[in-house]
C-alpha positions in Angstrom: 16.7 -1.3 5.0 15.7 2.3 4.1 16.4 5.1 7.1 12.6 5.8 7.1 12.1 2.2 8.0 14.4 2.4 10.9 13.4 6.1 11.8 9.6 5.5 12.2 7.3 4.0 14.5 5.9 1.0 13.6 2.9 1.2 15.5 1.7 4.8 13.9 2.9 3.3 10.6 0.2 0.3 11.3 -2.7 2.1 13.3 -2.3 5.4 11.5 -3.0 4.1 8.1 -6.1 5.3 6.2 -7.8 4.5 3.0 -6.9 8.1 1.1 -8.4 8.2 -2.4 -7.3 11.8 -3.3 -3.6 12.9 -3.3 -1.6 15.7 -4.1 -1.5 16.1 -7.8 2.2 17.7 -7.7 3.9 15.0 -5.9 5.8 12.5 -7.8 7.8 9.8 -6.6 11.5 8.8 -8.2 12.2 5.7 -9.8 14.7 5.5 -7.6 12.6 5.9 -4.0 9.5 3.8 -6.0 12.0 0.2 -7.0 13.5 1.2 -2.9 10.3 0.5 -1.4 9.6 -2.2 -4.3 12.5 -4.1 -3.4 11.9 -3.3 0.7 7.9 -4.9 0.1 9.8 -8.0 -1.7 11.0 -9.1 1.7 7.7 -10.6 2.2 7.1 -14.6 2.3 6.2 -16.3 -0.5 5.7 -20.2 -0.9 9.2 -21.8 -1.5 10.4 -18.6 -1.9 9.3 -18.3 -5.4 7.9 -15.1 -5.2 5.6 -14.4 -8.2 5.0 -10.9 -7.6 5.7 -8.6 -10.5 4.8 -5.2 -10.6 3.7 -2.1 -13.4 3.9 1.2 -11.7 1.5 3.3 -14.2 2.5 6.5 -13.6 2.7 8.8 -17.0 -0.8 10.4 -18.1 -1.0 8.4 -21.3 -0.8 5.3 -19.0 -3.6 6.6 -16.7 -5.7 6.9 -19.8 -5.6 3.7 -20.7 -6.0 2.4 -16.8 -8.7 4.5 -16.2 -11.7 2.9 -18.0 -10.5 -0.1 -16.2 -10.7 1.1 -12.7 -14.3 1.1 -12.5 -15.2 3.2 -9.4 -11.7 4.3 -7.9 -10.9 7.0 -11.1 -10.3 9.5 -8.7 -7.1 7.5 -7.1 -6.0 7.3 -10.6 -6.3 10.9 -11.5 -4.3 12.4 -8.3 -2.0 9.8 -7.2 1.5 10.0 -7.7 1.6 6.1 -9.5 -1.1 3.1 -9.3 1.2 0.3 -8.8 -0.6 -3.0 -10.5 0.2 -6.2 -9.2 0.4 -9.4 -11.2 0.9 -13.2 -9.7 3.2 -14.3 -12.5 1.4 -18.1 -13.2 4.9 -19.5 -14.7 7.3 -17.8 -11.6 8.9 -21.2 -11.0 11.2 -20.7 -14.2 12.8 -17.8 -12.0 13.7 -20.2 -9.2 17.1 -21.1 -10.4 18.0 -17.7 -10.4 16.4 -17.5 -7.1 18.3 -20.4 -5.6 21.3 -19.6 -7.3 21.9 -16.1 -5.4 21.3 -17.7 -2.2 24.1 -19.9 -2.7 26.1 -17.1 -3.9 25.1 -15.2 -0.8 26.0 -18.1 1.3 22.2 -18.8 2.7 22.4 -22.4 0.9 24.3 -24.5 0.6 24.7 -25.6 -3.2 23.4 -29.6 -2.6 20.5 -28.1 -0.7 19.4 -26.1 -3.8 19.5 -29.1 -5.8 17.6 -30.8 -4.0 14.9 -28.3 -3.9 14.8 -27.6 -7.0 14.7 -30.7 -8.1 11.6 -31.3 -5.8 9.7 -27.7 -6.5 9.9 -27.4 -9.7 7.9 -30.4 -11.1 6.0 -30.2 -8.1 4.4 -26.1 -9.2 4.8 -27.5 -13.0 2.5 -30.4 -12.1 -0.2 -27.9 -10.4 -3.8 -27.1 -11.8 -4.1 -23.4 -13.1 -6.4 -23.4 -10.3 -3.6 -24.6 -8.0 -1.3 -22.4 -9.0 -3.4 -19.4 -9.2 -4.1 -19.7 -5.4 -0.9 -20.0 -4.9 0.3 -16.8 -6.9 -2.4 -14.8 -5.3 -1.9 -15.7 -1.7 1.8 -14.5 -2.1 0.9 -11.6 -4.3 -1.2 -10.5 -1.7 1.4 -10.4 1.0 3.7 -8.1 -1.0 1.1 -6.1 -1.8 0.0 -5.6 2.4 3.8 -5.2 2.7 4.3 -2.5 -0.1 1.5 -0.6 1.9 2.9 -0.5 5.1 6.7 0.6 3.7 4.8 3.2 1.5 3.6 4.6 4.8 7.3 4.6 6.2 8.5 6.5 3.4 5.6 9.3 3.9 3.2 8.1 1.4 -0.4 6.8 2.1 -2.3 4.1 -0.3 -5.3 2.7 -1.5 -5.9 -0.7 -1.9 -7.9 -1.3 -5.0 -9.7 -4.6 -5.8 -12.6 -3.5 -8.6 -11.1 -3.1 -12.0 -11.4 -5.4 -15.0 -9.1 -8.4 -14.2 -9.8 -9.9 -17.6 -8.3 -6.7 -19.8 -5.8 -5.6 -17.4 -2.7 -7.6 -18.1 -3.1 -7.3 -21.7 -3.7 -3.2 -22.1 -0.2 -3.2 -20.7 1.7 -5.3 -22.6 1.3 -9.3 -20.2 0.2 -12.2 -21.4 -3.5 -12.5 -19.5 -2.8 -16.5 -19.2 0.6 -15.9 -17.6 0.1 -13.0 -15.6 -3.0 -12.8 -13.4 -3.8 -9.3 -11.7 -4.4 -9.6 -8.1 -4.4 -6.1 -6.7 -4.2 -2.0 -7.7 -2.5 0.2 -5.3 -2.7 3.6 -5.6 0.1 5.8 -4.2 1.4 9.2 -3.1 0.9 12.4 -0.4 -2.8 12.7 1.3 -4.3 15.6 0.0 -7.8 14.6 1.5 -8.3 13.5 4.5 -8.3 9.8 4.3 -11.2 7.2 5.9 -10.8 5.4 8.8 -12.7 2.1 9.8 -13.3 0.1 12.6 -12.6 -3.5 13.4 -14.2 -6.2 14.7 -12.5 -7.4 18.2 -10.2 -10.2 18.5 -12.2 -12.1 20.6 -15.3 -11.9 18.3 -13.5 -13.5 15.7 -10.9 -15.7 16.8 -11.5 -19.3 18.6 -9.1 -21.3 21.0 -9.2 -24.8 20.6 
């Protein structure tokens, strides 16, 4: 876990968060510090632990061309940030899961009969699944990294903007993913407030949750 994780409050990193849609232009953000918080978001849950997140950080100016007339109505996150970070739910992520089980025998987290049990369950099980099915699936999960990836960006003194109007059916393929594989589920752009960001308010707890 990164020192900014441990170093900030996790209350301000939650309550302080705002929807920023212009950053500082002259702030870029390593490879390094970008696959950190990347690998920090990855710790989220994901169904069977197959998590089907993958990620294109767009970043160079030729790449924000060719995102740009995608973006529909968020081109001004696109021109300032420091990256947009796409996410994709990747539609075949079960044939990672023997890598996945693997390490965590390796690691010591399994034992090796377990994982061959499982995977001899899960796999057929997700290969067996509608595209439907298995597009929930990879969104729900997707999703989760993506909410996570926001809240460690925060940590590490970056704000975001969750972006959900761009053309999902010419995304994966104007970077280089197979559109039938790889299904886009959400844009984030990244980097330092340079505008003031909005602020919103929420319904209360007890208006929208039931006890039964």
């Amino acid at each position: 876990m990164s020192k900014n994780l441990v170093n900030n409050d996790f209350s301000e990193i939650i309550f302080g968060r705002k929807s920023v849609r212009g950053y500082d232009e002259t702030v870029k953000i390593s490879h390094e510090e970008m696959l950190e918080m990347i690998q920090e978001a990855t710790t989220a849950p994901s169904s069977v632990n197959m998590q089907p997140w993958r990620f294109v950080v767009v970043e160079s100016d030729e790449q924000k061309s060719k995102l740009k007339p995608l973006i529909r109505f968020n081109t001004k996150q696109n021109d300032t940030s420091s990256a947009m970070v796409l996410i994709f739910g990747d539609m075949q992520c079960y044939e990672l899961g023997e890598d996945i089980y693997n390490q965590a025998v390796e690691e010591g987290k399994m034992p090796a009969e377990v994982r061959d049990q499982q995977l001899a369950a899960i796999i057929p099980y997700y290969k067996s699944f509608t595209k439907e099915q298995m597009n929930d699936v990879v969104k729900i999960d997707s999703s989760l990294v993506a909410m996570q990836f926001m809240l460690i960006a925060r940590a590490h003194g970056y704000e975001t903007n969750p972006i959900g109007g761009f053309e999902s059916d010419q995304l994966a393929e104007a970077f280089g993913l197979d559109k039938e594989r790889y299904v886009p589920v959400m844009i984030l752009s990244i980097g330092k407030e340079k505008e003031a960001g909005y602020t919103s308010v929420r319904l209360a707890a007890e208006k929208i949750t039931e006890f039964k």
